[in-house]
C-alpha positions as CSV (number, residue, x, y, z in Angstrom):
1,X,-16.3,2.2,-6.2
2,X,-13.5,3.7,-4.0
3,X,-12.0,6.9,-4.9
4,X,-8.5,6.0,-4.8
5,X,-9.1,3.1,-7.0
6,X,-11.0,5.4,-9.8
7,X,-6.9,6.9,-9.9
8,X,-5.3,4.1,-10.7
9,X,-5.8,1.7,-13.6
10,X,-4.0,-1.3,-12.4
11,X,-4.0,-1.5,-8.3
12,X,-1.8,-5.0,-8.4
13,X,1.3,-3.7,-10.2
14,X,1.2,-0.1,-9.1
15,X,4.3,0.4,-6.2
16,X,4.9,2.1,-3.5
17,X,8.2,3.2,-1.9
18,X,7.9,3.9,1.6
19,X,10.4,5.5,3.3
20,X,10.9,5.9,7.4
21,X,13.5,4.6,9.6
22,X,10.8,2.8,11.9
23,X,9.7,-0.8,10.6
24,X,6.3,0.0,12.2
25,X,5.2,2.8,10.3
26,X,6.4,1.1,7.4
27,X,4.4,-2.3,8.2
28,X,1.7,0.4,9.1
29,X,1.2,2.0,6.3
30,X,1.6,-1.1,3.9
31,X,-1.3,-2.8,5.6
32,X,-3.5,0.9,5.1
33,X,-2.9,0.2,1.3
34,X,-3.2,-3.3,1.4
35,X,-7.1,-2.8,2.3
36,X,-6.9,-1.2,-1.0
37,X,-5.8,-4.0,-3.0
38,X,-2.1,-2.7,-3.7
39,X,0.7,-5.3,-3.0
40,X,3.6,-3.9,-4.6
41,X,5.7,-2.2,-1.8
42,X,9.4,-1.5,-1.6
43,X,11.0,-0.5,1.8
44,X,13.8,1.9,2.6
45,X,14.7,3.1,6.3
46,X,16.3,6.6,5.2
47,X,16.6,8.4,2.1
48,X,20.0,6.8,1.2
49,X,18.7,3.0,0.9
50,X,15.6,4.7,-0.7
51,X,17.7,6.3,-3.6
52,X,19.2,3.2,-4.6
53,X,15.8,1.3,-4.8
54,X,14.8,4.0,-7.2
55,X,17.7,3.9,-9.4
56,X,17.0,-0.1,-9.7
57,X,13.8,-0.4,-9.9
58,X,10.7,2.2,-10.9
59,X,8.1,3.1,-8.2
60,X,4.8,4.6,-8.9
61,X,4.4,6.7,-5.7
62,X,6.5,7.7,-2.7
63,X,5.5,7.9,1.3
64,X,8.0,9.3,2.8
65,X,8.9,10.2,6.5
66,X,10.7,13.3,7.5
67,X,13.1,12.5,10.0
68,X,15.4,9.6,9.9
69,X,18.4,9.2,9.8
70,X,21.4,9.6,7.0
71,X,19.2,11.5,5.0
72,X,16.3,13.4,6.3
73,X,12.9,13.3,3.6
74,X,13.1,16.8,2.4
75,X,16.8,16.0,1.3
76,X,15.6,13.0,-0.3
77,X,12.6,15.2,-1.7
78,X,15.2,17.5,-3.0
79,X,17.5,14.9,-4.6
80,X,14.4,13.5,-6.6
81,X,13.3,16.4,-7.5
82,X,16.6,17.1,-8.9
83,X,17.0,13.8,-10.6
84,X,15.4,13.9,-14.1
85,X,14.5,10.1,-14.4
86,X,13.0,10.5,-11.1
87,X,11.6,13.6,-10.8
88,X,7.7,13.1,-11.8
89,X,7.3,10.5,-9.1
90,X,4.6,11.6,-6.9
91,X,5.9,11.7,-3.2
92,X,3.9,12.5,-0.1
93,X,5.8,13.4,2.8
94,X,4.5,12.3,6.4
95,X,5.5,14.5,9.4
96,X,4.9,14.9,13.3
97,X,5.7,18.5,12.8
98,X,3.3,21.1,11.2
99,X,5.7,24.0,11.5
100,X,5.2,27.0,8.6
101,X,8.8,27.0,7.9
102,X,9.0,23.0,7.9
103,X,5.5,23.0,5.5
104,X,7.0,26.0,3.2
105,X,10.6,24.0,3.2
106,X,9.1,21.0,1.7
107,X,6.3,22.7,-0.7
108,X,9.8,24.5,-2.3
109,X,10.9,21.0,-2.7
110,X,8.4,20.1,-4.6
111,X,6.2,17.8,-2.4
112,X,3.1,16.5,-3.8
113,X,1.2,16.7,-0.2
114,X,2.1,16.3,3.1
115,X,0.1,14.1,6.0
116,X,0.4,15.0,9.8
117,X,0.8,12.0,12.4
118,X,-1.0,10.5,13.8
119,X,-3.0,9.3,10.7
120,X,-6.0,7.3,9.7
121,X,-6.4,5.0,6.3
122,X,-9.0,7.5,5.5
123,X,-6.8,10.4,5.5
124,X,-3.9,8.7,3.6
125,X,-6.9,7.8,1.0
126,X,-7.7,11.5,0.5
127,X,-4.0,12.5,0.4
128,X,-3.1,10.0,-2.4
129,X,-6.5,10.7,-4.0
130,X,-5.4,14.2,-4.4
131,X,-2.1,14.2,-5.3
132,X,-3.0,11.6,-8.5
133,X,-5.8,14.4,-9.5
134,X,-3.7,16.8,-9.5
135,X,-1.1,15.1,-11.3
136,X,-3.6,13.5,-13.7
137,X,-5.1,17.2,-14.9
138,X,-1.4,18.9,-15.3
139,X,0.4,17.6,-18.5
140,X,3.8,16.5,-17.9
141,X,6.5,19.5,-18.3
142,X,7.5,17.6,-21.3
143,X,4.1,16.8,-22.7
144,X,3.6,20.8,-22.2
145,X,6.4,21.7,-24.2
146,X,5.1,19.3,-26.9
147,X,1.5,20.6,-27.0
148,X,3.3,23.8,-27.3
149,X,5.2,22.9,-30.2
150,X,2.8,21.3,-32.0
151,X,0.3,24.5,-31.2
152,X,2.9,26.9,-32.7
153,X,3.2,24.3,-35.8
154,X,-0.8,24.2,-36.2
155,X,-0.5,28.1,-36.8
156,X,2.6,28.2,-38.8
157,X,5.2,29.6,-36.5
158,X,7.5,26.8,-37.2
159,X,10.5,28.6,-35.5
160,X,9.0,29.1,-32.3
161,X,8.0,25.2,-32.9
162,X,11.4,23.7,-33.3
163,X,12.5,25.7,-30.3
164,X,10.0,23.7,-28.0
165,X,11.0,20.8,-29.6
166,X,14.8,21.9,-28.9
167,X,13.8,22.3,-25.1
């Protein structure tokens, strides 16, 4: 079986957002994925259009390029990021430039992986295959504080408990 399919338990209703201000890329992309099986897609051309899709409607992973228009990737990154229903989607950014400070801007946003153009379907496999392992072995940082409090409860430092709860 394919790798990227081991990730995911239900390829047919898990969506994608991508994000770029060229139709191409997007159509690209999609068509890359849809060899996979997935076909639920939702388009934005920058990040503004891309924020209101996500505050109507729930999207399992993000491909995002960086330059367009309006509102650049890393700003959309950042505003995610920053959003608490949002934050924990998994977003990949896609770039022409493989600068240091560009790569270390958007790692301190809090990308999930980057991919350089050009691409093949093989290396946005691996990219997407990585970022859901990753994010499949690191608890939530709510499900952390939980295990937390229910380790400090297990030993009887119910104080220390309720104030992981609190959190």
């Amino acid at each position: 079986m394919n790798e990227l399919l081991e990730q995911i338990d239900d390829v047919e209703s898990f969506s994608f957002l991508l994000v770029d201000d060229r139709v191409n890329m997007r159509r690209t992309i999609r068509n890359m994925l849809r060899t996979y099986g997935f076909c639920n897609f939702g388009d934005a051309d920058d990040g503004d259009v891309a924020i209101k899709k996500l505050k109507n409607q729930y999207y399992d992973f993000i491909i995002c390029d960086w330059n367009m228009p309006r509102m650049k990737g890393v700003q959309l990154l950042r505003a995610i990021r920053e959003d608490e229903e949002l934050s924990e989607i998994p977003f990949l950014m896609i770039t022409g430039e493989a600068t240091q400070d560009k790569i270390a801007e958007v790692i301190e946003a809090g990308v999930d992986g980057y991919l350089l153009k050009p691409f093949d379907i093989k290396s946005l496999e691996n990219r997407i295959v990585e970022i859901l392992k990753v994010r499949k072995s690191e608890p939530l940082p709510l499900e952390a504080q939980i295990l937390l409090a229910e380790h400090y409860s297990q030993v009887g430092c119910y104080w220390q408990s309720n104030q992981e709860l609190e959190k």
